[in-house]
C-alpha positions in Angstrom: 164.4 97.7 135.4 163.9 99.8 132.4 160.6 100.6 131.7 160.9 100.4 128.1 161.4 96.7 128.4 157.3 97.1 128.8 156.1 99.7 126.8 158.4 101.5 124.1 156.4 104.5 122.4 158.8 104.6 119.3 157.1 101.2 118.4 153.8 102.8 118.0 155.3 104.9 115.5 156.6 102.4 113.7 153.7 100.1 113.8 151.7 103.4 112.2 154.4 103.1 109.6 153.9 99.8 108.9 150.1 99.2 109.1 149.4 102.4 107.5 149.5 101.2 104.1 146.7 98.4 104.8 144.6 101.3 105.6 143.3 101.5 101.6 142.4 97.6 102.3 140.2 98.5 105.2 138.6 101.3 103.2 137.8 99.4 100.3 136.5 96.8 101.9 134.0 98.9 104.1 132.9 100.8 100.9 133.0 98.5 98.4 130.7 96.1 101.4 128.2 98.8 102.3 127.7 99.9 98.6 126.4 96.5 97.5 125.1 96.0 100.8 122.7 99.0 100.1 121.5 97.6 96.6 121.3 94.6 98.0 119.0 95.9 101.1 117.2 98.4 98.9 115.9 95.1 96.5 115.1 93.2 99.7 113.3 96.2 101.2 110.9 96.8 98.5 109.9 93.1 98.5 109.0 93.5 102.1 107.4 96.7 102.0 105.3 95.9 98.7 104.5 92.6 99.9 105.7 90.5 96.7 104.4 86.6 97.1 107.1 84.5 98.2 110.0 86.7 97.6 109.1 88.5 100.3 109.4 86.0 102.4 112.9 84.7 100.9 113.9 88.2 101.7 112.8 88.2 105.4 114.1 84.7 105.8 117.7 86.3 104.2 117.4 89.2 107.2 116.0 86.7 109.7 119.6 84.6 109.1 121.9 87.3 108.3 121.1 88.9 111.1 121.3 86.4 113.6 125.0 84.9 112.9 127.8 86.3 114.1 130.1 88.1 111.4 132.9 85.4 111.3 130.6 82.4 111.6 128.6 83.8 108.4 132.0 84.5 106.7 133.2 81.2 107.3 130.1 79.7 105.4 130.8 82.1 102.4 134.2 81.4 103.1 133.6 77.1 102.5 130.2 76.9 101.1 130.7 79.1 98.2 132.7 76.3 96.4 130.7 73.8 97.3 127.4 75.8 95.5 129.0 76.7 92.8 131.0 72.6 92.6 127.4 71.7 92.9 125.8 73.9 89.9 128.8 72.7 87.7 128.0 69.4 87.9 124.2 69.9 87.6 125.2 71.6 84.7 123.2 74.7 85.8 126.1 77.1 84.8 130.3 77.1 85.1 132.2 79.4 87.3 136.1 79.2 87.7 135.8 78.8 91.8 139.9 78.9 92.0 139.8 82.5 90.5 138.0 83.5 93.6 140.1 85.5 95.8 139.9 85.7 99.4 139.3 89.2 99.4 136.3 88.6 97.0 134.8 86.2 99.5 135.2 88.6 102.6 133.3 91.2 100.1 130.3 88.8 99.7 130.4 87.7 103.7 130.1 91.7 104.8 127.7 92.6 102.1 125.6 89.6 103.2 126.0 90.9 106.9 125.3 94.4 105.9 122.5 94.5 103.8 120.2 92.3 105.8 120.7 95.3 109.0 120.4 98.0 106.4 117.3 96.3 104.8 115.6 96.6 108.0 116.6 100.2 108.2 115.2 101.3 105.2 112.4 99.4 106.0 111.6 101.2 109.2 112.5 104.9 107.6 109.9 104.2 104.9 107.3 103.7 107.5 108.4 106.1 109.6 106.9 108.1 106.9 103.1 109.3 108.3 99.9 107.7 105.4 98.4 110.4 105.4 101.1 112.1 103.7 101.5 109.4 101.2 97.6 109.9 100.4 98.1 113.9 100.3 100.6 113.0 97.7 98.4 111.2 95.6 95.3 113.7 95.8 97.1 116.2 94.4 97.8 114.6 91.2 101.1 112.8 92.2 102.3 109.8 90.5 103.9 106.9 92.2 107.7 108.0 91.5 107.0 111.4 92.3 105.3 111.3 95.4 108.4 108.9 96.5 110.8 111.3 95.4 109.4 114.7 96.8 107.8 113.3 99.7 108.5 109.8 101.1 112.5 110.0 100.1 113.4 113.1 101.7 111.8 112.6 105.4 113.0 108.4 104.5 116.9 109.9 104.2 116.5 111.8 107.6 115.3 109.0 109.5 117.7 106.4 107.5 120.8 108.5 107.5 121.6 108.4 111.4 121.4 104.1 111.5 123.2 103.7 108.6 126.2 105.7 109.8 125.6 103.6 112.7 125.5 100.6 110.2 128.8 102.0 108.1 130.6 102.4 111.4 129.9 98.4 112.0 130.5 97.4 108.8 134.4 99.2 108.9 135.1 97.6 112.6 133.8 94.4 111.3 136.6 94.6 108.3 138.5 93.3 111.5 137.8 89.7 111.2 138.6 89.2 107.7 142.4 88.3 108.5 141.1 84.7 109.1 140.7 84.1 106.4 144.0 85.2 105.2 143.0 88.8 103.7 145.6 91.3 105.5 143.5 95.1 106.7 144.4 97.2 109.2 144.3 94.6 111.8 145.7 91.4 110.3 148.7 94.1 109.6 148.8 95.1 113.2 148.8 90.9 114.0 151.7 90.7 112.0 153.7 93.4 113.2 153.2 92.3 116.5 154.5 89.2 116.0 157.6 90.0 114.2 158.3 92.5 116.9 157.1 91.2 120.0 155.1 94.3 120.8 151.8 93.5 121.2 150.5 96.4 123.0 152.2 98.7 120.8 151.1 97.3 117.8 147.6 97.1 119.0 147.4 101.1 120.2 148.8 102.2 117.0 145.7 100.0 114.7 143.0 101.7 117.3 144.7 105.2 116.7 144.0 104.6 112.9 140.6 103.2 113.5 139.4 105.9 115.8 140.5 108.4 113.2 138.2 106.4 110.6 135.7 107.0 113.0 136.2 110.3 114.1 136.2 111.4 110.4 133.2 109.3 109.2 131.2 110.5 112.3 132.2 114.3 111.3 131.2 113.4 107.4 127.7 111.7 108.2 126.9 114.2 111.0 127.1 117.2 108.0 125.2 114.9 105.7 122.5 114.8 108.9 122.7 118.7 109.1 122.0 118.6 105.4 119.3 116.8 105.2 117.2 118.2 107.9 117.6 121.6 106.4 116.4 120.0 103.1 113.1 118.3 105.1 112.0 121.5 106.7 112.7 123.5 103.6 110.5 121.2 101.5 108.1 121.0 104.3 108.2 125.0 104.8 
């Protein structure tokens, strides 16, 4: 029996050819996700660390949920319940909002930010106070003021113990992309699903999206592992 009938290599090269493209989908997604994701966390971090009445338990109930569902269950309930809220605040008359003009890809934006921030909110939380007092204090009794004893002492040695979990965090985010082809936005897998299926290749189809996502991988590992050399020269120089 021939052995191609199995496993046919020139498949893989043609599944490359044909999920390539959907590689800019992927990419977006996972920036576009972990860059609101960060503003988002960065907001919900300060509540936590300055201890803001209420809020900052709104913000620790947000990471407390976020972080508990799974990916696709949470972007199923963006995915449904955002018409529902925003039905709901049309009719209260509490503001309009055209819900059919949201687009699928939209929606699996908000569900990954959602997902996102609450981990990276905890991260920054933890790299704050990672940050010894007393070198907070020493900031402030030599004449410091708030925003510059953040920004010469509490950012830099914050970044170096922040940068490694949220590569870590980025990684996740970009193999998470994954799941969005439920609900009908096409990335590098939901390409790969549909190649496979109009060629009856499965395996093929599948090596040829992990190639492409362990090159993603492989290259954001090499970018945020110079970012880390970076920023510990940066820390000892300051601290020199």
């Amino acid at each position: 029996m021939n052995s191609t009938a199995f496993f046919d290599p020139s498949y893989i090269v043609s599944g490359l050819v044909y999920i390539f493209p959907y590689l800019k989908v992927t990419l977006g997604l996972t920036v576009s996700s972990v860059c609101l994701g960060t503003f988002l966390a960065l907001f919900c971090a300060f509540l936590e660390i300055r201890r803001v009445p209420l809020l900052k338990e709104l913000a620790a109930l947000y990471v407390l949920i976020c972080r508990s569902l799974p990916n696709m269950v949470l972007l199923y309930l963006v995915y449904y319940g955002l018409p529902i809220f925003v039905m709901a605040m049309d009719q209260e008359g509490v503001f309009h909002f055209p819900v059919e003009k949201v687009t699928a890809l939209q929606v699996a934006v908000v569900g990954l930010t959602l997902h996102t921030g609450a981990y990276l909110t905890e991260i920054f939380r933890a790299a704050y106070e990672a940050v010894p007092e007393g070198q907070k204090e020493a900031a402030k009794s030599i004449g410091m003021t708030g925003l510059q004893a953040f920004f010469r002492v509490i950012f830099p040695q914050a970044v170096t113990v922040a940068l490694p979990m949220f590569a870590n965090q980025f990684l996740s985010t970009m193999k998470s992309t994954s799941i969005v082809f439920v609900i009908t936005v096409v990335e590098l897998f939901g390409a790969a699903k549909l190649f496979s299926e109009d060629s009856m290749r499965y395996f093929e189809a599948y090596m040829a999206v992990a190639i492409l996502y362990w090159l993603m991988g492989v290259g954001f590992e090499f970018i945020f592992g110079k970012m880390e050399g970076r920023s510990n020269r940066f820390r000892k120089g300051n601290l020199a």
